[in-house]
N, C-alpha and C positions, 0 to 999 in steps of 0.2 A: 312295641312299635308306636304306642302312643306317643313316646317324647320324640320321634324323629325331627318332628319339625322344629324341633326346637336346638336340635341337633345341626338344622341345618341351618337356621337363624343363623347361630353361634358361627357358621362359618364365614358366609355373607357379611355377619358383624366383624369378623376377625379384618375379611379385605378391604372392611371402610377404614377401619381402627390402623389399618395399616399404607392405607391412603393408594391401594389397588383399586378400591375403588372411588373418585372423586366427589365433592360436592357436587349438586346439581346434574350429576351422573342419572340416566336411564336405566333402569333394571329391565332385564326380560321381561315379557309378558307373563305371567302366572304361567299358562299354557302351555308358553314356550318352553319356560326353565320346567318343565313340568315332565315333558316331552326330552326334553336334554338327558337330564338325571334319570330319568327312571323312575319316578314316584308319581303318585296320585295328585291330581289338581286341584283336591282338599288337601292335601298336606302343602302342598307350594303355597296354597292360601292361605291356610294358619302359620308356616312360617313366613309371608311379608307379614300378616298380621301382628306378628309377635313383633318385627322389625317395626313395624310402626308405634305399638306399645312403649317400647323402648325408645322410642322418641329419634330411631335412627335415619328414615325416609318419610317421607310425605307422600300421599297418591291422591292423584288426582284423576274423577272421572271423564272418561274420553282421551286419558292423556296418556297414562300407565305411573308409576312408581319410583320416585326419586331418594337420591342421596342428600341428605338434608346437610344444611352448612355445619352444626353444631356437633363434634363427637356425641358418641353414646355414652348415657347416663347405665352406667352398671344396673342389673337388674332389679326390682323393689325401690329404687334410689328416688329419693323427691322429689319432685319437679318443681318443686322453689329452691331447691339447692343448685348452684352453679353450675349450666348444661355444656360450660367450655371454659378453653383457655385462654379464648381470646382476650386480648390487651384492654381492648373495652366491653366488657360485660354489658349490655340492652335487653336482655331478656331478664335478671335477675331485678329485681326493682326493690330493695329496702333501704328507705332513707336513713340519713345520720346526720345529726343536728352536729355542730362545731360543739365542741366542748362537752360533748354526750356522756360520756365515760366518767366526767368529772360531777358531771351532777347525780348522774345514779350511786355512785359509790358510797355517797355518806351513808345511805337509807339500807346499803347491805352492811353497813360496819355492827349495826347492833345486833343483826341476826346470824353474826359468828361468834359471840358468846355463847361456852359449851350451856350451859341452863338455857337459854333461847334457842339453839341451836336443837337440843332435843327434840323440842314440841314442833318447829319447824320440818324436821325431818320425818315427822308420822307422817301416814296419806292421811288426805284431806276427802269429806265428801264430796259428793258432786252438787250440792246447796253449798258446798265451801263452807267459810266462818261466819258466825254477825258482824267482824269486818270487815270481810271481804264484802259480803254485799250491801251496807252502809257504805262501803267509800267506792262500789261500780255503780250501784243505785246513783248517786252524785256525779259520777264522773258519765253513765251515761243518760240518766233520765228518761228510760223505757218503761212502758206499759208492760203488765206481767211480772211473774217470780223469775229472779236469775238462778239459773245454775253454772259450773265450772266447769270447763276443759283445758286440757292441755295448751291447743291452740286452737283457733278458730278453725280451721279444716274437720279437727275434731266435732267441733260444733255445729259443722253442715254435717258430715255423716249422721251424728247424733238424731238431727233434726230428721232429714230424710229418714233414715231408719226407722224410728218411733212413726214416722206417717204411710211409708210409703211398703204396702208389701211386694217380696221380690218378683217381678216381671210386672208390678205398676209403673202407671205412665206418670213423669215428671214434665212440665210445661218448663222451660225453661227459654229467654230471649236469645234467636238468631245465632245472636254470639253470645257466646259465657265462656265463665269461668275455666279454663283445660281443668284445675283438679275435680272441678265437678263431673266433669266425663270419667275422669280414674273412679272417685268417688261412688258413682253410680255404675261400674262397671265392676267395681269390685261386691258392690250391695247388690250387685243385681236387676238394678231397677232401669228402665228405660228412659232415658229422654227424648222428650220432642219439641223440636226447635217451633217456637209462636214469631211472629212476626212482629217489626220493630220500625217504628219512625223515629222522625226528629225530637219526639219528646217521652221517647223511651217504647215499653212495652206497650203493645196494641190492645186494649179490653176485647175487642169484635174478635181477637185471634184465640185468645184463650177460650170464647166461649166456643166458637165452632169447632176448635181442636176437642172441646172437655165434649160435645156432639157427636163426634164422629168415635167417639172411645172415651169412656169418664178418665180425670184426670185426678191420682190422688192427690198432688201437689204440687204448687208453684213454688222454681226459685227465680228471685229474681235481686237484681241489684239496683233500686230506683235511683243512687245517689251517687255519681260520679263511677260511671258503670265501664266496669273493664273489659272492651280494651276502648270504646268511643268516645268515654267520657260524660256521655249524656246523663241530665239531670232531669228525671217527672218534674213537672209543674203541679201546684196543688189543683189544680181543675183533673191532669192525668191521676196521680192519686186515688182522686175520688169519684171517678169513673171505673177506674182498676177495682177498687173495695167495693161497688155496688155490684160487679160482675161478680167477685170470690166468694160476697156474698149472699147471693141472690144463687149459685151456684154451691154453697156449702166448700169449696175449694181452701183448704190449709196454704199458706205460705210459708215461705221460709225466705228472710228479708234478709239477704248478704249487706250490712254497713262498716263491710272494714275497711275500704275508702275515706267514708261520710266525716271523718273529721277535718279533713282540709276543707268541708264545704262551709256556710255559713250557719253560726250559732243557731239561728232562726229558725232554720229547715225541719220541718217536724219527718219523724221517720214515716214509713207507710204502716207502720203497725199502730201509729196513734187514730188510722180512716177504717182499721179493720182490726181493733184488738183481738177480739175472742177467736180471730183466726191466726194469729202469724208469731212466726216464732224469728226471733231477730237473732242474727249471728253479729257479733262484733268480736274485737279483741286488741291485743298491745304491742302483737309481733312490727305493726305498721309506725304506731305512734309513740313506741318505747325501741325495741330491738329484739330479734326475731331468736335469740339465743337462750332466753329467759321469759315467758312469755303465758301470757291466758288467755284461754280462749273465753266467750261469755255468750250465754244463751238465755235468753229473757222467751219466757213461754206463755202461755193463757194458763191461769190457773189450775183448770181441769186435765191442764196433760204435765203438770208439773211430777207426780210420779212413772209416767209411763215414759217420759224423756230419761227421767232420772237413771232409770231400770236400763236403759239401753246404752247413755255414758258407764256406767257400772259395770254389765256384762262385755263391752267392747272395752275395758281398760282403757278409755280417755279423759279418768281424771285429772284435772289440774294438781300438781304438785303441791305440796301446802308451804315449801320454801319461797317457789314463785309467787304464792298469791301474799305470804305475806311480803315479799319484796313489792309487790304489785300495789298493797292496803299503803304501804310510808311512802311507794314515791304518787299515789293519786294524792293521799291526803296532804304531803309537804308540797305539795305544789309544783311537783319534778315533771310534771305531767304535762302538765297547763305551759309549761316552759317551753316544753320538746313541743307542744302543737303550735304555739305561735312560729318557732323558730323554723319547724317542718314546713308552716303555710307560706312564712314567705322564703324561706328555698324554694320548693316548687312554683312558688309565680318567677323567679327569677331564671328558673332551668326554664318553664314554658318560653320565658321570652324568649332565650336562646333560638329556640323551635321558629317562633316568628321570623326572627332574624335571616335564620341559614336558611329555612325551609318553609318559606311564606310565599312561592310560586310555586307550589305545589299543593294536591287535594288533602290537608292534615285536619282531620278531628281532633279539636282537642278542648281543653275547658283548661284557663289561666291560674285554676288550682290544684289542678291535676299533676302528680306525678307521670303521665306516662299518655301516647301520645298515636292515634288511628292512621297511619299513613296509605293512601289510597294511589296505588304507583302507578308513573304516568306508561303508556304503551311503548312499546311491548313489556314493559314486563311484566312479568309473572311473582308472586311468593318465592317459588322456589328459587331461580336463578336469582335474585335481588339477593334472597337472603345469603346463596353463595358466592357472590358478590361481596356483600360484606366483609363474609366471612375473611376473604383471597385480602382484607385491607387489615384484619385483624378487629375486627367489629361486630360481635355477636346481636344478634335480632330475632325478634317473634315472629315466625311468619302467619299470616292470619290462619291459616285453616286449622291451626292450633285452637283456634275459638270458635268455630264452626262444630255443629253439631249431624248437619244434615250432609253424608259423605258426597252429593252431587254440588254442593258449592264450595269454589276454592276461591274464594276472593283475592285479587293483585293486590294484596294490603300487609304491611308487616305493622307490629305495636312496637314502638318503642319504647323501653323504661327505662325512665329519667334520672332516677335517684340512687342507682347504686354507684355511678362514675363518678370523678372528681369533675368539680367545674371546668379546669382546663380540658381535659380527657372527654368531656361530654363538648367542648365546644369544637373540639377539633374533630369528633365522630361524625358530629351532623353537617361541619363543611364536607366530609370527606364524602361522606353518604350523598349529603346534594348534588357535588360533580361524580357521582357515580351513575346516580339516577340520569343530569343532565346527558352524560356521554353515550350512556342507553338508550338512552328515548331522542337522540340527536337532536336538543336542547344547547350540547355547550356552544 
């Protein structure tokens, strides 16, 4: 009887899949359908549960449970891999520079030679080579020893894992990351949403939260923070670091944004080294199909990170990282960030353009973009809205941590659509909006 509800997910999922049930559709009340059927009002609740897992509905409190725009994502299935089929992909966000394919290919030509090819194909440690971290060391310039992963996801697990034991509290900003919620629901660990201004994470929020129940770690994204955009200022920074460490507080510093921002920008692990463990990687700034993730730690937990990339199998591949070592060093790198920084200021204009009377967060180097929807509507029904035009979207409570907040906001990501295809999404979305909110 344990799997029932999952038994009965699967069926619920079958009538969305098979468009019985619609986007933006109502579901029974837990109770209700509870009372219907014949089961327990714990199994009704672990199967919407599991629906919501699966990324098929949204619930909102005080409202009940909806059919989300986006088919279901198969069970286990990633949630950066494509969550639809729609015409314009907005949820999926990885950029590609013009002429991308042709610059990576020189640098994999010499590591298909079978004698190259060998040593390439052993695994690699999770310290990687002394090339590899001679040529991340340069390309990202962090405080601490790096080690390798897969991909950057890997790299937050890792992090969290090594700090946080299961059923500690993670402080994390308002809004984050979705895989951080898989992330930490699969490790076990708890999050708790801190509170967030205009210039990022609140110091006063983390110390009262770490008060009311110590917290073993903060994640947070100080640099072009997804999904607002919002950048700390070096005054927030260094407000933040006297709080983490005046409180002994571990960080775990998400910068896989931070290279569209400005060279200048020091990370927040350079205001609180001996605490913070910085996640980067190349899925963003190279392509997400060949990819490393990179974890720069504080010295003293350089083996206990290690131990835990190790036993969760999320080494970096040793093909990827040497493909990784020829395109930092031949400069394939530095090519794809200028070419990515200014696509993205040319996709935010777009944004300006179609949807500059409207509440949009966004930063002119940002890929991806906070829309704050005007009345009535809701996440949910905007997003099925799109949907009905062939326009997939984030709806905000995907970034939401605290189940009693559903913000009217969807994210839009920029960078997977074609220029035409992204210009025509966001007229279509602005008279969608405008016709809802009786605006046209």
């Amino acid at each position: 009887m344990g799997h029932d509800y999952r038994r009965i997910a699967d069926r619920i999922a079958a009538d969305i899949t098979a468009g019985r049930l619609q986007p933006g559709e109502r579901l029974s009340p837990q109770r209700t359908f509870a009372r219907r059927h014949g089961i327990a009002a714990s199994t009704a609740e672990r199967a919407y549960g599991e629906l919501v897992r699966r990324g098929l509905v949204v619930g909102e409190v005080g409202r009940g449970t909806f059919v989300r725009a986006a088919p279901a994502r198969p069970a286990g299935r990633a949630l950066t891999e494509p969550a639809t089929d729609a015409p314009v992909n907005m949820e999926l966000n990885y950029p590609s520079a013009p002429g991308q394919s042709e610059l990576l290919a020189p640098a994999l030509a010499p590591l298909l030679r079978p004698d190259v090819l060998t040593d390439a194909l052993r695994p690699a440690p999770a310290a990687g080579t002394v090339a590899a971290r001679a040529a991340a060391s340069a390309l990202l310039g962090l405080p601490g020893q790096l080690l390798f992963t897969g991909n950057a996801r890997q790299a937050i697990a890792a992090a969290l894992a090594s700090l946080v034991r299961p059923g500690g509290r993670v402080g994390v900003e308002t809004l984050t990351y979705p895989l951080v919620k898989e992330i930490a629901g699969r490790l076990g660990r708890t999050l708790v949403p801190l509170a967030m201004d205009e210039d990022g994470l609140c110091p006063d929020a983390v110390a009262a939260a770490h008060r009311t129940a110590p917290l073993s770690a903060l994640y947070v994204q100080p640099t072009l923070h997804n999904p607002t955009s919002v950048t700390m200022s070096d005054a927030r920074r260094r407000q933040l670091a006297a709080v983490v460490t005046d409180l002994g507080v571990p960080v775990v510093e998400d910068r896989i944004w931070s290279f569209l921002a400005d060279d200048t920008e020091r990370p927040f692990a350079a205001y609180a080294p001996a605490l913070t463990h910085v996640v980067d990687g190349l899925s963003k700034r190279v392509a997400p199909g060949l990819t490393v993730g990179f974890l720069a730690v504080p010295t003293p937990r350089v083996e206990a990170v290690a131990a835990v990339v190790r036993s969760g199998g999320w080494n970096a591949g040793r093909f990827a990282l040497e493909a990784a070592v020829r395109w930092i060093e031949d400069g394939t790198v530095t090519r794809l960030v200028a070419a990515k920084r200014e696509d993205a200021g040319r996709r935010q204009r777009l944004v300006r353009r179609h949807l500059g009377e409207f509440r949009v967060r966004c930063d002119p180097r940002a890929y991806f973009a906070w829309w704050e929807l005007p009345a009535p509507w809701r996440a949910d029904t905007f997003t099925a809205a799109a949907a009905r035009h062939g326009i997939a979207v984030t709806p905000g409570p995907a970034f939401t941590v605290d189940p009693a907040r559903t913000p009217a906001a969807i994210r839009l990501g920029l960078a997977s659509a074609t220029v035409p295809d992204l210009t025509r999404a966001l007229a279509t979305l602005a008279g969608v909006a405008r016709e809802g909110a009786g605006l046209g």
